[in-house]
N, CA, C and O of each residue as an XYZ file, in Angstrom:
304
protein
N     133.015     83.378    107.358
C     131.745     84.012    107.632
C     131.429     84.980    106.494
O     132.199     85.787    105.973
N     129.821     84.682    106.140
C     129.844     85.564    104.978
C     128.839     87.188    105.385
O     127.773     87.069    105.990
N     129.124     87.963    105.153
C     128.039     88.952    105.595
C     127.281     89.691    103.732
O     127.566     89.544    102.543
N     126.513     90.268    104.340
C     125.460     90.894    103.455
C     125.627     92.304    103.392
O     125.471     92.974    104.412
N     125.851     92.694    102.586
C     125.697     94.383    102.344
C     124.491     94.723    102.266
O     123.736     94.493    101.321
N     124.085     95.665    103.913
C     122.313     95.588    103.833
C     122.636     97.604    103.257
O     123.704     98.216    103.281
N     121.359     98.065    102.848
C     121.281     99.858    102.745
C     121.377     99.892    104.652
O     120.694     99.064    105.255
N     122.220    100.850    105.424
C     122.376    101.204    106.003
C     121.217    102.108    106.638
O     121.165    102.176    107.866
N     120.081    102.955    105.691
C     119.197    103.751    105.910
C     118.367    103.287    106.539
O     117.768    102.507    105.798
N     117.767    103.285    107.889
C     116.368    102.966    108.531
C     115.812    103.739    108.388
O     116.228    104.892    108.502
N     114.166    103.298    107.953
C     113.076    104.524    108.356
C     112.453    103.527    108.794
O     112.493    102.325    108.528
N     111.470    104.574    109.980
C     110.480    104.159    110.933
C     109.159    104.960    110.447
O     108.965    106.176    110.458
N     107.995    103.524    109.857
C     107.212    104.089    109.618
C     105.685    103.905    110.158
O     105.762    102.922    110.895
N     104.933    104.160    110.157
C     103.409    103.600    110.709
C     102.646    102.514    109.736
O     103.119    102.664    108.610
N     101.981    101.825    109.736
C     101.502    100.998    108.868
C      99.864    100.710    109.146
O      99.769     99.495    109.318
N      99.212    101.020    109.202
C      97.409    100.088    109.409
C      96.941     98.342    109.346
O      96.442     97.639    108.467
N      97.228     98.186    110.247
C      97.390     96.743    110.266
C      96.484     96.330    108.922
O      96.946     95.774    107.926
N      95.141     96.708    109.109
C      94.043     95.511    108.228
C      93.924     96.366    107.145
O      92.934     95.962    106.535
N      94.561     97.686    106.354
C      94.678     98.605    104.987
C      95.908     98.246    104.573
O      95.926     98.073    103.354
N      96.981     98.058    105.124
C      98.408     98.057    104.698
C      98.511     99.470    103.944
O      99.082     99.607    102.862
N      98.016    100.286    104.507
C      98.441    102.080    103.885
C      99.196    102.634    105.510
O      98.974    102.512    106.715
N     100.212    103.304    104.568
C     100.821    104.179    105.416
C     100.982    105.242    105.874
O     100.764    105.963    104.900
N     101.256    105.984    106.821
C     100.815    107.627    107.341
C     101.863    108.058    106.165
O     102.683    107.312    105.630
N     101.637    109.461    105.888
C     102.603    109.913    105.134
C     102.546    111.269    106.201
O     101.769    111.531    107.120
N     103.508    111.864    105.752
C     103.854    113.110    106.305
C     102.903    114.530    106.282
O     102.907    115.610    106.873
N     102.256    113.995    105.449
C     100.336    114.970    105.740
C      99.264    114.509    106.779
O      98.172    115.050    106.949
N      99.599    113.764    107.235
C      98.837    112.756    108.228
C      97.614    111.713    107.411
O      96.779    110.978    107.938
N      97.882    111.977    105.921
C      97.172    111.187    105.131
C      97.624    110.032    105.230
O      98.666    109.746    105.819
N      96.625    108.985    104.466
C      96.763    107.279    104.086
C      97.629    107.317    102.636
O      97.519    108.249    101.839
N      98.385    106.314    102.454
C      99.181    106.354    101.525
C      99.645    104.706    101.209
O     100.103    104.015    102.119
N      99.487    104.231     99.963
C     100.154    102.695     99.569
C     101.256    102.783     99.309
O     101.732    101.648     99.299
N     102.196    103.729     99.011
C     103.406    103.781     98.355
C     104.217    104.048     99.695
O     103.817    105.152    100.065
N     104.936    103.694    100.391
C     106.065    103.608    101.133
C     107.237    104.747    101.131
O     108.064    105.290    101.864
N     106.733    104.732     99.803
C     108.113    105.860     99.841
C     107.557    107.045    100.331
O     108.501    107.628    100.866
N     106.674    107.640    100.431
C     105.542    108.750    101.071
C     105.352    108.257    102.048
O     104.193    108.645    102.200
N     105.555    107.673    102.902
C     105.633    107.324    104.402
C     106.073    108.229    105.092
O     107.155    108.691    104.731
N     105.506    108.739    106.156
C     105.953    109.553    107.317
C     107.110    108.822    108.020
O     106.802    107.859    108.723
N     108.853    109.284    107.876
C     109.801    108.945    108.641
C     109.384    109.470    109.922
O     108.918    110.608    109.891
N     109.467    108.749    111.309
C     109.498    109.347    112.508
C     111.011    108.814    112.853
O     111.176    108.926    114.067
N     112.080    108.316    112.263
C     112.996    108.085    112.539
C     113.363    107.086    113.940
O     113.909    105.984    113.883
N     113.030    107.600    114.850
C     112.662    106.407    115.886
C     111.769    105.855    116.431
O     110.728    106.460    116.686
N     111.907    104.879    116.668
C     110.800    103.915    117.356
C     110.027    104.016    118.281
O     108.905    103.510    118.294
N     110.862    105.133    119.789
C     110.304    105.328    121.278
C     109.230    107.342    120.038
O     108.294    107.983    120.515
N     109.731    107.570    118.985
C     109.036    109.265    118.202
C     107.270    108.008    117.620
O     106.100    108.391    117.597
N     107.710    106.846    117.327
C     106.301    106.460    116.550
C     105.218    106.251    117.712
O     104.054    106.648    117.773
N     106.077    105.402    118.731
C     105.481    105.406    119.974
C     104.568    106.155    120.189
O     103.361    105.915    120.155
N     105.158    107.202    120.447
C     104.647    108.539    121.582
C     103.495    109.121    120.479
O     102.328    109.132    120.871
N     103.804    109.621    119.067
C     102.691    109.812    118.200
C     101.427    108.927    118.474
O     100.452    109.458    119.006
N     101.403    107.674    118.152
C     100.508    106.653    118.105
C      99.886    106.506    119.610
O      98.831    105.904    119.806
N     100.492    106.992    120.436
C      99.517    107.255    122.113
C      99.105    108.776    122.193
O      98.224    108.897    123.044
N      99.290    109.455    121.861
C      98.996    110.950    121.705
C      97.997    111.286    120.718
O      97.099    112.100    120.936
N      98.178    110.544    119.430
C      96.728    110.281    118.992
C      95.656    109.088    118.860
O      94.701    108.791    118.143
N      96.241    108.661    119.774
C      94.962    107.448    119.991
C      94.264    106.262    118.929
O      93.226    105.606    119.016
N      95.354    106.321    117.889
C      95.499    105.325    116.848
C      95.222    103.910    117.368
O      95.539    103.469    118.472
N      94.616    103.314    116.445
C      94.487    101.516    116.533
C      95.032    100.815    115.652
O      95.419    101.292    114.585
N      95.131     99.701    115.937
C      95.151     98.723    114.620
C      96.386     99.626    113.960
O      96.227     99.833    112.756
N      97.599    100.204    114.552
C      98.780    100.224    113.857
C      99.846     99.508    114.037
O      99.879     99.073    115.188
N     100.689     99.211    113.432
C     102.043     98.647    113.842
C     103.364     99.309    113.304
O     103.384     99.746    112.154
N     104.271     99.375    113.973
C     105.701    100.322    113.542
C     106.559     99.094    112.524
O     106.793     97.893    112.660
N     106.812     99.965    111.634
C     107.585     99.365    110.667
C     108.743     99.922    110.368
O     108.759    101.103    110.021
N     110.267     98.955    110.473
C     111.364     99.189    110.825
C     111.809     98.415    109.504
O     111.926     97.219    109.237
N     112.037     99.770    108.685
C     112.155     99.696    107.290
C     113.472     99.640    106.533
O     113.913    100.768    106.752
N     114.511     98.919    105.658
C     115.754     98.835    105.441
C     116.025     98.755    103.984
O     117.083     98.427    103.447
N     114.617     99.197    103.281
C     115.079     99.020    101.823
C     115.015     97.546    101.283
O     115.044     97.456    100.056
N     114.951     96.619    101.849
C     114.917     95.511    101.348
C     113.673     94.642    102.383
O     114.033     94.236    103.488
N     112.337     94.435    101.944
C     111.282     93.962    102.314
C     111.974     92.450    103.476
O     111.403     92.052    104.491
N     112.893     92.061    103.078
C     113.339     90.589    103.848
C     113.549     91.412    105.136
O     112.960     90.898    106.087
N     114.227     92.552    105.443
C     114.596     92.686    106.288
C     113.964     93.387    107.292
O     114.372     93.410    108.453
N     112.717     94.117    106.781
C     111.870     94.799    107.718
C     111.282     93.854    109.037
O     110.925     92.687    109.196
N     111.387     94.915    109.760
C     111.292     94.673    111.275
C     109.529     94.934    112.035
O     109.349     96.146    112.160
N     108.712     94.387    112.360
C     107.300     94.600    112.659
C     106.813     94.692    114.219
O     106.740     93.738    114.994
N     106.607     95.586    114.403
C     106.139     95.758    116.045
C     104.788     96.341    116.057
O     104.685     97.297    115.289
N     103.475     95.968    116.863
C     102.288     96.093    117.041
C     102.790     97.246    117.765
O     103.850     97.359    118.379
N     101.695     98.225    117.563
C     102.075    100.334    117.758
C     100.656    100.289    118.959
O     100.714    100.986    119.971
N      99.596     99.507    118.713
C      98.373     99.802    119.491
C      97.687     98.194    119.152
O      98.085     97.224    118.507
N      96.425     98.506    119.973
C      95.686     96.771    120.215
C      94.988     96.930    118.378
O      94.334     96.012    117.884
């Protein structure tokens, strides 16, 4: 069995479905990823994204390597 040495680091980030810009930690829009607002978990992006009444986002479960990111619809 062969395994993969993945980066260990998750970040959990917000994404705009139809901009592909991301929240950054100013509550600004942002293309660069690396300025992404970490909420670290998934049930923290949640609760943001119903508290402010966001659309058209989806949580992005981020690993450093684009193959491996993880995509969950955040709102309709």
């Amino acid at each position: 069995m062969t395994f993969i040495a993945m980066n260990p680091t998750m970040r959990v980030v917000l994404q705009h479905r139809q901009s592909r810009l991301y929240l950054s930690e100013t509550r600004a829009w942002t293309p660069d990823i690396a300025q992404a607002a970490n909420f670290e978990q998934i049930l923290a992006a949640i609760e943001f994204v119903r508290q402010n009444k966001h659309a058209h986002l989806d949580i992005l479960m981020t690993f450093g390597e684009p193959r491996y990111d993880v995509r969950i619809a955040a709102s309709p």
